[in-house]
ZADO-1210 file (C-alpha; in nm, 4 decimals, padded with zeros to 6 digits):
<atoms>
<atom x="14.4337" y="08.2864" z="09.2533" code="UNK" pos="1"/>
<atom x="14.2333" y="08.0004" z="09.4529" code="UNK" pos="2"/>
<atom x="14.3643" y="07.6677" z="09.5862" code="UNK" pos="3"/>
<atom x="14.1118" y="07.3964" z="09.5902" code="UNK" pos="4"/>
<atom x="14.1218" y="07.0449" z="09.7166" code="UNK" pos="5"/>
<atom x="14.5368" y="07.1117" z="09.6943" code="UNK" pos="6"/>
<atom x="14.5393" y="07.1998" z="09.2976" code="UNK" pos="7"/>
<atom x="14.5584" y="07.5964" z="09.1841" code="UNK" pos="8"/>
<atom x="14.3041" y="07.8074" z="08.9840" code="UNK" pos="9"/>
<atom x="14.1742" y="08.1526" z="08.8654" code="UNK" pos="10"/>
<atom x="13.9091" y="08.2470" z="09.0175" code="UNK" pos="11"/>
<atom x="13.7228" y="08.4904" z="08.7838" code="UNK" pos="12"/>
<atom x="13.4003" y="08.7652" z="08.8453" code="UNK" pos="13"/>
<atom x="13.1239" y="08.6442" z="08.9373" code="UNK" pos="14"/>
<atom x="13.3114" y="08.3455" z="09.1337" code="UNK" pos="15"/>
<atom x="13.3488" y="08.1149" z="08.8417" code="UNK" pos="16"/>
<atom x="13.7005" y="07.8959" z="08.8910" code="UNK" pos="17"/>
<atom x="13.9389" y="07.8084" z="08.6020" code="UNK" pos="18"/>
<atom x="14.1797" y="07.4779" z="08.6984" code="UNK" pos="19"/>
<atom x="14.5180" y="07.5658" z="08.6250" code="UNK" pos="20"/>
<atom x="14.7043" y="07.2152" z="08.5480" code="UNK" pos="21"/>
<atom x="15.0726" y="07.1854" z="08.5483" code="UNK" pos="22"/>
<atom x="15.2433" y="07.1988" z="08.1742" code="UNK" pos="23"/>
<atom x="14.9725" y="07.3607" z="08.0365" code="UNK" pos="24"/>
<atom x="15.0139" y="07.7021" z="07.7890" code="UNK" pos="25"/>
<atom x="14.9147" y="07.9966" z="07.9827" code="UNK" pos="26"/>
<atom x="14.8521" y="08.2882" z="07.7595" code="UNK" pos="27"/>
<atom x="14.6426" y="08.6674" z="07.7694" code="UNK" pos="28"/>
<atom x="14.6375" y="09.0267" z="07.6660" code="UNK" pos="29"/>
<atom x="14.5318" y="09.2481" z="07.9199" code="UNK" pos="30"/>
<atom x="14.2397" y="09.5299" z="07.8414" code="UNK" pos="31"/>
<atom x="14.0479" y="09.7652" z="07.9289" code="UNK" pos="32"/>
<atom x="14.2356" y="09.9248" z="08.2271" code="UNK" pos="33"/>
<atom x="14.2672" y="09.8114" z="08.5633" code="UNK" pos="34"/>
<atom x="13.9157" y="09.8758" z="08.7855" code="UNK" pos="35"/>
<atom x="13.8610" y="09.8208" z="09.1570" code="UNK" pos="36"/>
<atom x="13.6373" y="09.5391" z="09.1445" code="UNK" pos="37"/>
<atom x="13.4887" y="09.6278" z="09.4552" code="UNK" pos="38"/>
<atom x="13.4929" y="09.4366" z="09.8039" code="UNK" pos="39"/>
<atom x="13.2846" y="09.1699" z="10.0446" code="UNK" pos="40"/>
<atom x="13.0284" y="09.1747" z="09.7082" code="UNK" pos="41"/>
<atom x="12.9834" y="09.5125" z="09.6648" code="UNK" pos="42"/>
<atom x="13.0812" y="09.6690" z="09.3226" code="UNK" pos="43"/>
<atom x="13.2745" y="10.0004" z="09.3646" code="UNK" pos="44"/>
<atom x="13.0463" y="10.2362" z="09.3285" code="UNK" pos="45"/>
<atom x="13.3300" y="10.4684" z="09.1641" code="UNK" pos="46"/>
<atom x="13.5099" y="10.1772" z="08.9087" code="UNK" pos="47"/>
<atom x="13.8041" y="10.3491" z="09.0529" code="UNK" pos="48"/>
<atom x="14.1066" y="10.3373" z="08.8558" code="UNK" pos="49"/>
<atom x="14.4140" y="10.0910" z="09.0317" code="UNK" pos="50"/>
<atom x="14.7641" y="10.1677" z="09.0032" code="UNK" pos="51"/>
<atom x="14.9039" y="09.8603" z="08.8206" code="UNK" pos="52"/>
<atom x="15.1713" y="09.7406" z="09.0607" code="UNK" pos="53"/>
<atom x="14.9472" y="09.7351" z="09.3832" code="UNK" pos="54"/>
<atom x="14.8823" y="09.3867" z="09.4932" code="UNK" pos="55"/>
<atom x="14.5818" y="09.4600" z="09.6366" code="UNK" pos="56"/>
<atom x="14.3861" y="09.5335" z="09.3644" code="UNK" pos="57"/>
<atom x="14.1323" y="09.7871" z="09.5565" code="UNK" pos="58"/>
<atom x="14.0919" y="10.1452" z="09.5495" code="UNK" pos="59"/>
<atom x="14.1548" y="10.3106" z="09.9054" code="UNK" pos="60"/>
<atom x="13.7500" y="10.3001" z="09.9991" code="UNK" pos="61"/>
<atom x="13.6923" y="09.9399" z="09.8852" code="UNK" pos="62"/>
<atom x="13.9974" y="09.8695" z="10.0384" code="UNK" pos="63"/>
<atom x="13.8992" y="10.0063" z="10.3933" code="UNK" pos="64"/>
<atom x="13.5620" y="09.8093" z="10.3458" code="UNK" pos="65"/>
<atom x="13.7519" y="09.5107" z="10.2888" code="UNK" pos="66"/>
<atom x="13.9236" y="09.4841" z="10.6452" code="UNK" pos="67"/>
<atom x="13.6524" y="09.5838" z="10.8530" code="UNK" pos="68"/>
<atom x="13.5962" y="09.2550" z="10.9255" code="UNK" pos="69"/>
<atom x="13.8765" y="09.0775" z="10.8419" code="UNK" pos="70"/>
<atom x="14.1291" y="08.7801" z="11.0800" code="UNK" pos="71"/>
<atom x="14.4470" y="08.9064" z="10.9265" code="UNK" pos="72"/>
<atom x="14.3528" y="09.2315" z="10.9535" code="UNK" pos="73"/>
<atom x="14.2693" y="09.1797" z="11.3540" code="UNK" pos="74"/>
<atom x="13.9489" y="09.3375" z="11.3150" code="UNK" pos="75"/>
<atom x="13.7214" y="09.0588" z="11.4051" code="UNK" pos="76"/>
<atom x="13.7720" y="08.9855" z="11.7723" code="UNK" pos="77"/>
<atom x="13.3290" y="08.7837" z="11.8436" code="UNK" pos="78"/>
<atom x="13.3934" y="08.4829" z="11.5520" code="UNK" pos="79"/>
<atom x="13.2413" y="08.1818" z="11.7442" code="UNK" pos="80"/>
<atom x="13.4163" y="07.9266" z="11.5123" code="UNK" pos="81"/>
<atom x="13.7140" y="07.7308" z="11.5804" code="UNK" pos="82"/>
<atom x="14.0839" y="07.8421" z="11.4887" code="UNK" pos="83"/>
<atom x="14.4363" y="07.6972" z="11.4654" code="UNK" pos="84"/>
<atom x="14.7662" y="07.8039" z="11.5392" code="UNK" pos="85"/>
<atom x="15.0571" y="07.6532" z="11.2439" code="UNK" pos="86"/>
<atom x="15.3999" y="07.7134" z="11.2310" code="UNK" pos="87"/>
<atom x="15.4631" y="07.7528" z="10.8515" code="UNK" pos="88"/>
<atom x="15.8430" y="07.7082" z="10.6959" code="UNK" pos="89"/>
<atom x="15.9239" y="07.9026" z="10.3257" code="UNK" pos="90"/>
<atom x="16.2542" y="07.8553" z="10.2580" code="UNK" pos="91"/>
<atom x="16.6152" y="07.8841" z="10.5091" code="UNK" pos="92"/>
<atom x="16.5588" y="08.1139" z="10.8011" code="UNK" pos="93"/>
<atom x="16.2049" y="08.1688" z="10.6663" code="UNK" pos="94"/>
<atom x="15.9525" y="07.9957" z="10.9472" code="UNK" pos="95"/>
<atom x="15.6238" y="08.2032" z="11.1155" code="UNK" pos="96"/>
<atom x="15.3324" y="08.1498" z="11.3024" code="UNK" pos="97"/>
<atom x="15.0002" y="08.2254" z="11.2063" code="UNK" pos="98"/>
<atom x="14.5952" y="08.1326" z="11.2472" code="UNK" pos="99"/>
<atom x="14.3104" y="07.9899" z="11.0210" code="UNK" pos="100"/>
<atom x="14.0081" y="07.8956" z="11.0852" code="UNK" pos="101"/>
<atom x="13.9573" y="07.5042" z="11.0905" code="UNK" pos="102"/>
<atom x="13.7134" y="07.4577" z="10.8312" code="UNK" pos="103"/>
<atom x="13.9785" y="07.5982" z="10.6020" code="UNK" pos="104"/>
<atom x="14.2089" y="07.3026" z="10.6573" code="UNK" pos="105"/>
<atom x="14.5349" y="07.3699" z="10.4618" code="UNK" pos="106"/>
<atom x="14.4146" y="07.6444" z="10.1864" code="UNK" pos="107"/>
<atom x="14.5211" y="07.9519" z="10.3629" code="UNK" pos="108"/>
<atom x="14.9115" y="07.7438" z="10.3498" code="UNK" pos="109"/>
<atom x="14.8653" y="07.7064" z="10.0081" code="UNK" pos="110"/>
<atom x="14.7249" y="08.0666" z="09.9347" code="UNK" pos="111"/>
<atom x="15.0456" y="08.2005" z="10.1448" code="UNK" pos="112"/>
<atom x="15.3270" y="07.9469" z="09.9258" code="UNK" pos="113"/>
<atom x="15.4123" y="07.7508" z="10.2512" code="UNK" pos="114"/>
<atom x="15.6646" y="07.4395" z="10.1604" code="UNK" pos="115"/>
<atom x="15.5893" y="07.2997" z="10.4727" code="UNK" pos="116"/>
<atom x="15.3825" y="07.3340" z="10.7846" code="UNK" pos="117"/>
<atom x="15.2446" y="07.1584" z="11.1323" code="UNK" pos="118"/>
<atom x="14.9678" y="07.2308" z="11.3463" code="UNK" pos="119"/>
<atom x="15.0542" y="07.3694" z="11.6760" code="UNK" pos="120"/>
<atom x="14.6706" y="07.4199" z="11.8705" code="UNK" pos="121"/>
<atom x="14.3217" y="07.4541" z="11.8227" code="UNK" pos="122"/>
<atom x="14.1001" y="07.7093" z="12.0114" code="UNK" pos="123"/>
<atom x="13.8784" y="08.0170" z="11.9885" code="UNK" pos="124"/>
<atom x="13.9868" y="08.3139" z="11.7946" code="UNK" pos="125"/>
<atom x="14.1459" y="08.4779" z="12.0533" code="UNK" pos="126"/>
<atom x="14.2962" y="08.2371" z="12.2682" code="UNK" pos="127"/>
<atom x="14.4649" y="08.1590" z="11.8966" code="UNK" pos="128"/>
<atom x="14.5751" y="08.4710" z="11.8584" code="UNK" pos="129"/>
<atom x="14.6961" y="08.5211" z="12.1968" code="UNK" pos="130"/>
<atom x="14.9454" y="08.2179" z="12.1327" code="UNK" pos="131"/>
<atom x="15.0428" y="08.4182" z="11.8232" code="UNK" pos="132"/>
<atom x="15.1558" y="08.6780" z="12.0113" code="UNK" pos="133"/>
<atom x="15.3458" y="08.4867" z="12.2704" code="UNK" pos="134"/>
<atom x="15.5473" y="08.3194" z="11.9708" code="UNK" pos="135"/>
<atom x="15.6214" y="08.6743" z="11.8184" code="UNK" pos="136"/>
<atom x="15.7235" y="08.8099" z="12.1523" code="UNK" pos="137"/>
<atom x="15.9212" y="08.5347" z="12.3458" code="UNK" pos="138"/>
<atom x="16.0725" y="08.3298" z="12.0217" code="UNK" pos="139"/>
<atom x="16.0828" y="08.6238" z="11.7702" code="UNK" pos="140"/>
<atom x="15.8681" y="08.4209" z="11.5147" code="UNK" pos="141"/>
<atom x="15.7453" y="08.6460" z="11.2656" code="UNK" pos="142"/>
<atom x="15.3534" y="08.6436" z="11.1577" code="UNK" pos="143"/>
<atom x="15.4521" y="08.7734" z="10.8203" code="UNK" pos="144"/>
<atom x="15.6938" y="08.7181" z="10.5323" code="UNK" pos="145"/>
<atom x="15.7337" y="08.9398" z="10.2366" code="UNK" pos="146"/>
<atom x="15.6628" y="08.7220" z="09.9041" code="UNK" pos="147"/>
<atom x="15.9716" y="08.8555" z="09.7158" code="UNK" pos="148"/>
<atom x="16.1704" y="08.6464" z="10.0203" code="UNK" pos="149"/>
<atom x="15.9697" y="08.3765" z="09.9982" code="UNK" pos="150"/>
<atom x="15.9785" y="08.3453" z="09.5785" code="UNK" pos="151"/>
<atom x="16.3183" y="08.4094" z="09.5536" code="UNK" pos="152"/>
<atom x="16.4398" y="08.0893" z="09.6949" code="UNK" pos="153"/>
<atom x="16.1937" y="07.8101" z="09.5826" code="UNK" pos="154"/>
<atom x="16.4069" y="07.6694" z="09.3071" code="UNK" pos="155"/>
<atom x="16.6742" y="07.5494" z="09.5659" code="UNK" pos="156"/>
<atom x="16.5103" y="07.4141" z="09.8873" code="UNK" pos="157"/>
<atom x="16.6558" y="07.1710" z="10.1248" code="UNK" pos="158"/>
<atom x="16.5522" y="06.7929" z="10.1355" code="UNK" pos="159"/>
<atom x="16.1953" y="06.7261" z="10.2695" code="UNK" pos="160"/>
<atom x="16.3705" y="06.5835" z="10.6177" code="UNK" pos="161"/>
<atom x="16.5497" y="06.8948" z="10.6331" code="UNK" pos="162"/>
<atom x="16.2517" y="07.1175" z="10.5696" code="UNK" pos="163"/>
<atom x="16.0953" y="06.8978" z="10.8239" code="UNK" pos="164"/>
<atom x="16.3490" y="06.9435" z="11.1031" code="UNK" pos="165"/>
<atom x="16.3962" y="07.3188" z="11.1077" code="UNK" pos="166"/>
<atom x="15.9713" y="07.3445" z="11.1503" code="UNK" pos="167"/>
<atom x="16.0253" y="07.0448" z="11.4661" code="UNK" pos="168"/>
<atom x="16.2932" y="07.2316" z="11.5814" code="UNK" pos="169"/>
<atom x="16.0518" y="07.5765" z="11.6726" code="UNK" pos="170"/>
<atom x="15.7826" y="07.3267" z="11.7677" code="UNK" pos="171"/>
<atom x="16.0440" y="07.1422" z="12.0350" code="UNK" pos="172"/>
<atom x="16.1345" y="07.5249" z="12.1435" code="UNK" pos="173"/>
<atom x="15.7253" y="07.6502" z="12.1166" code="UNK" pos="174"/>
<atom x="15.5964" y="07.3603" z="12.3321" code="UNK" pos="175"/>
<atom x="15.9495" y="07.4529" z="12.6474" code="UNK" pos="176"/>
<atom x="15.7599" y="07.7636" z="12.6830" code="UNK" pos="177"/>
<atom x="15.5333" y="07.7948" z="13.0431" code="UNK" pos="178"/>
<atom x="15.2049" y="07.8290" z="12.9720" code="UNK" pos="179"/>
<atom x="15.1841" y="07.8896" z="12.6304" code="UNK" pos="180"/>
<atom x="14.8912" y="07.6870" z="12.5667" code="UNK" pos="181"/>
<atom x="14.6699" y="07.8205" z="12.8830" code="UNK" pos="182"/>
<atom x="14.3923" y="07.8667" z="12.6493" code="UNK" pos="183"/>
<atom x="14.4568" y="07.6594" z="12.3607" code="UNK" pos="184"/>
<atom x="14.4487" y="07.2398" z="12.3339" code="UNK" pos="185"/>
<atom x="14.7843" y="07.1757" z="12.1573" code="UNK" pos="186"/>
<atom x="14.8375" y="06.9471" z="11.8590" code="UNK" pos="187"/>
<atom x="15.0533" y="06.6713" z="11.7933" code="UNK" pos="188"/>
<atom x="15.3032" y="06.7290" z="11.5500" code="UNK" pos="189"/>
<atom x="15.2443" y="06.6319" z="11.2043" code="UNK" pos="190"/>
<atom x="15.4792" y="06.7734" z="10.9153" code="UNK" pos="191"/>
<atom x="15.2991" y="06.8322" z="10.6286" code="UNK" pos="192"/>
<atom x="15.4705" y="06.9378" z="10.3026" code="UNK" pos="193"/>
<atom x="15.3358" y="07.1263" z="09.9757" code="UNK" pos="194"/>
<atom x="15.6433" y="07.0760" z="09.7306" code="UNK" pos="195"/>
<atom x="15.4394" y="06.8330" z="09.5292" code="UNK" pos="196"/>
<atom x="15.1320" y="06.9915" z="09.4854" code="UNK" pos="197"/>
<atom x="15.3573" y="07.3517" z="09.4240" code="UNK" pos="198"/>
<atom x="15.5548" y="07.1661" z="09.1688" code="UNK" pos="199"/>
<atom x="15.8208" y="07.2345" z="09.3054" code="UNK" pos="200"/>
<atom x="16.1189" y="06.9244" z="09.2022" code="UNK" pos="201"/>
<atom x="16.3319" y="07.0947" z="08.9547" code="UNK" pos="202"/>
<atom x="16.2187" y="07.4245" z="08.9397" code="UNK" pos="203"/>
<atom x="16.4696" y="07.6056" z="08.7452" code="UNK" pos="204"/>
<atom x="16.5733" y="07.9739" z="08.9241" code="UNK" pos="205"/>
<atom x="16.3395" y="08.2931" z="08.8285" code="UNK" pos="206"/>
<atom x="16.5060" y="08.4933" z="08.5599" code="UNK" pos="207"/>
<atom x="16.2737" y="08.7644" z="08.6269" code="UNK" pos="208"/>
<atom x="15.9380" y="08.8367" z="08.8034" code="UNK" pos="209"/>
<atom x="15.6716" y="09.0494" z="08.6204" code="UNK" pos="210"/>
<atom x="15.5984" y="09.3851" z="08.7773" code="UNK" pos="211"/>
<atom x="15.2760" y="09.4929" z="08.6692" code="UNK" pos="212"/>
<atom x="15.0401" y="09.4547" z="08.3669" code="UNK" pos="213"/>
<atom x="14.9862" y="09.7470" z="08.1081" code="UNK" pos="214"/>
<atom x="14.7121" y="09.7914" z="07.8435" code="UNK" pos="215"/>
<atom x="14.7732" y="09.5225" z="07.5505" code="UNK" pos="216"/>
<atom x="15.0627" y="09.3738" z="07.7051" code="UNK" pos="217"/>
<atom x="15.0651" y="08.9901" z="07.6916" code="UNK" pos="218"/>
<atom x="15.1802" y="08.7264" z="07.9465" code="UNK" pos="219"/>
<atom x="15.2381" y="08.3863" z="07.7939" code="UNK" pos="220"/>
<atom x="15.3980" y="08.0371" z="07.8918" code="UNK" pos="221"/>
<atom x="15.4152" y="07.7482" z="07.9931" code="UNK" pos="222"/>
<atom x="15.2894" y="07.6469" z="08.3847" code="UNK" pos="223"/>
<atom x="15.6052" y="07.4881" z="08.5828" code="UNK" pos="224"/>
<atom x="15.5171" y="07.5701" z="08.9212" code="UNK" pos="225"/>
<atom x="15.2031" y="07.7957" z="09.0982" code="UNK" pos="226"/>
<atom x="15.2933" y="07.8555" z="09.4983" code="UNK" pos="227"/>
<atom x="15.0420" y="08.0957" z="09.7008" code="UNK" pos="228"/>
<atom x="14.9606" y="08.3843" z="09.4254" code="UNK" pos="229"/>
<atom x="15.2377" y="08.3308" z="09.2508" code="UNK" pos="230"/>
<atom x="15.2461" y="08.1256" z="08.8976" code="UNK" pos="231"/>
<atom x="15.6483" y="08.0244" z="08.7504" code="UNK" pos="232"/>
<atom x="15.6288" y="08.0111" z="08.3938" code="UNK" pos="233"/>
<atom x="15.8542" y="07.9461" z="08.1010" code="UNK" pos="234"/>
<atom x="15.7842" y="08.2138" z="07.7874" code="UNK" pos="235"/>
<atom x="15.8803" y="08.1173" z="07.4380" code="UNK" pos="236"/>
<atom x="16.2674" y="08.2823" z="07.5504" code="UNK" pos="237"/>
<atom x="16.3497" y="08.0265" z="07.7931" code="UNK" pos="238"/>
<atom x="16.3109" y="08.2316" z="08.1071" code="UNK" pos="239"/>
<atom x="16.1190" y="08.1436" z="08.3702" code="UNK" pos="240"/>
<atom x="15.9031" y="08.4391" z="08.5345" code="UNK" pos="241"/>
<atom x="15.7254" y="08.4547" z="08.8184" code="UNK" pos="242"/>
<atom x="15.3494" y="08.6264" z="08.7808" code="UNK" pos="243"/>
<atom x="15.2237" y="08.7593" z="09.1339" code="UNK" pos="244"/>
<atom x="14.8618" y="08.6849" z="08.9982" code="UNK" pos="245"/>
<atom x="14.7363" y="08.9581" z="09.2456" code="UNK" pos="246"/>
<atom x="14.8321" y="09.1445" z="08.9641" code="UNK" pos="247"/>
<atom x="14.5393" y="09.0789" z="08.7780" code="UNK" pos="248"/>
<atom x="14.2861" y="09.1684" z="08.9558" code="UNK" pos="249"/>
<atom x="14.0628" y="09.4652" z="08.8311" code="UNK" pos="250"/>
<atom x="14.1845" y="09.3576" z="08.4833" code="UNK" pos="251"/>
<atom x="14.0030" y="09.2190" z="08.1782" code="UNK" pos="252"/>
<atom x="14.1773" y="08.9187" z="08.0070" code="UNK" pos="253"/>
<atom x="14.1663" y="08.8370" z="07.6695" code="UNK" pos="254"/>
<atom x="14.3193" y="08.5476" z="07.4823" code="UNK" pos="255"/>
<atom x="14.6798" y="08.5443" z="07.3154" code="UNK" pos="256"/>
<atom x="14.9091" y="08.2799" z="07.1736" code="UNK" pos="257"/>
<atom x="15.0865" y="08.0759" z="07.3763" code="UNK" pos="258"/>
<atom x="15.3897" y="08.1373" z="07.1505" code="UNK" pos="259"/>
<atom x="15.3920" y="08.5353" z="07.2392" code="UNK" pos="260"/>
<atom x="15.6592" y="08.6980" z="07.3696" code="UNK" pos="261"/>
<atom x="15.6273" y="08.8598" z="07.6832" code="UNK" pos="262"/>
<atom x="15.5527" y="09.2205" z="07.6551" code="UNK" pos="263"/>
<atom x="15.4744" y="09.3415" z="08.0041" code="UNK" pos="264"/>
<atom x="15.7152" y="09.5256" z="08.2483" code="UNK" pos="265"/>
<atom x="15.9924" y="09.2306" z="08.4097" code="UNK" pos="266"/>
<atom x="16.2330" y="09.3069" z="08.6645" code="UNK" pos="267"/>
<atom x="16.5331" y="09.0955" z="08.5926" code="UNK" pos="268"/>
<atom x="16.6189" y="08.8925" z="08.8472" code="UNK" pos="269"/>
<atom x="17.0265" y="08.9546" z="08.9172" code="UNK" pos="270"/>
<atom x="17.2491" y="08.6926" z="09.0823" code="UNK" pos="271"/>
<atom x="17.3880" y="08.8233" z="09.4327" code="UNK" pos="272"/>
<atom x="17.7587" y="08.8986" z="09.3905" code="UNK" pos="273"/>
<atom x="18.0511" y="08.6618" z="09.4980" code="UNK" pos="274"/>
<atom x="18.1809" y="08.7170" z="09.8698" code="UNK" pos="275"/>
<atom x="18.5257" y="08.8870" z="09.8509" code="UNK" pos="276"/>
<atom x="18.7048" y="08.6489" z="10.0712" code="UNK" pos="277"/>
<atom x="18.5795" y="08.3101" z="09.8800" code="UNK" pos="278"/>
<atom x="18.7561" y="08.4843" z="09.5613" code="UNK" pos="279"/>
<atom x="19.0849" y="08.4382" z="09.7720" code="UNK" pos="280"/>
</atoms>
């Protein structure tokens, strides 16, 4: 999955990008087994077999390659270019702070399914992470949220102003603390939002979320929504699925009908069950 100038799309081998546009029939088969595709642009020498459910898509080698040098993996510490601090907001309760390098702009927000976001500094690498820290340690901001959290709520998200508040409302506590932006020059805050360019208005609530692919099984629908990795679509059933696209990677993709049904593994999404003292 790749965001680009705000809109989703797949990126494929070789680094060619398919647009993904909203109400459009998504439909494959996948084949021929699930190969590490290698990392930084270097094939794995091994084609290792991937277990289907892993998200990242590498064997353990390629894998270790992969965050040698890598920001989120804090194993870069002599990048020269410039960084930002945001404070991103998911759903209720669900705000953290992280870092991406300014000539990214928004795309690591999209690629991470934030609704809404502001810019809190600008700075060297470290001096940007060094404000993350702070934030983790004296507010208890988190620099990670699981996706399953994050998924599991984007059908029934507060108004815009609300959404809006609750990421003023760390910034207002961020910018009380002493000192915390010795080495960073702090931004003005300006709320941004994503809902529209997630599709987001009217989402209907995940029926079930698709666990992994398997030889010849097909995935086909309709596109409602596409947040981060994830893509929310509506099968010929009626239910609307979530597809972790991480899913696919190491996989060959053939085409299918639209019209198929479903015939990978879904975990059914179950409602959470009434509070005892509201049935009183």
């Amino acid at each position: 999955m790749t965001w680009g100038g705000g809109a989703p799309g797949l990126r494929w081998a070789g680094g060619r990008v398919s647009s993904l546009a909203y109400g459009q029939p998504i439909a494959f088969r996948a084949v021929d087994g699930r190969r590490c595709p290698g990392a930084r642009g270097n094939p794995c020498p091994l084609a290792a077999t991937v277990p289907a459910r892993s998200t990242g898509g590498l064997c353990a080698e390629c894998a270790r390659l992969d965050r040698l040098r890598s920001v989120a993996a804090d194993t870069v510490a002599d990048d020269p270019r410039p960084y930002r601090v945001y404070l991103a907001w998911f759903g209720p309760g669900m705000t953290k702070v992280g870092i991406t390098a300014e000539a990214r702009g928004d795309a690591r927000l999209l690629e991470q399914g934030a609704v809404t976001f502001g810019w809190l500094g600008r700075g060297p690498l470290m001096a940007c992470r060094r404000t993350e820290e702070v934030l983790r340690h004296a507010l208890k901001v988190p620099d990670r949220i699981p996706y399953a959290r994050k998924r599991g709520v984007r059908h029934d998200l507060p108004p815009a102003a609300e959404r809006a508040g609750q990421v003023e409302e760390l910034y207002g506590h961020v910018v009380a603390l002493p000192r915390w932006a010795e080495t960073l020059e702090p931004a003005a805050l300006e709320i941004r939002d994503h809902a529209e360019a997630f599709r987001l208005d009217g989402l209907p609530a995940p029926s079930g979320t698709v666990t992994e692919l398997v030889e010849g099984g097909v995935v086909a629908g309709r596109l409602l929504a596409a947040a981060g990795p994830d893509l929310h679509l509506l099968d010929s059933a009626g239910r609307c699925l979530v597809l972790d696209t991480r899913l696919l990677r190491g996989w060959g993709l053939a085409s299918a009908d639209p019209e198929a049904p479903v015939s990978v593994p879904v975990a059914e999404n179950r409602a959470e069950p009434p509070d005892q003292a509201e049935l009183f």
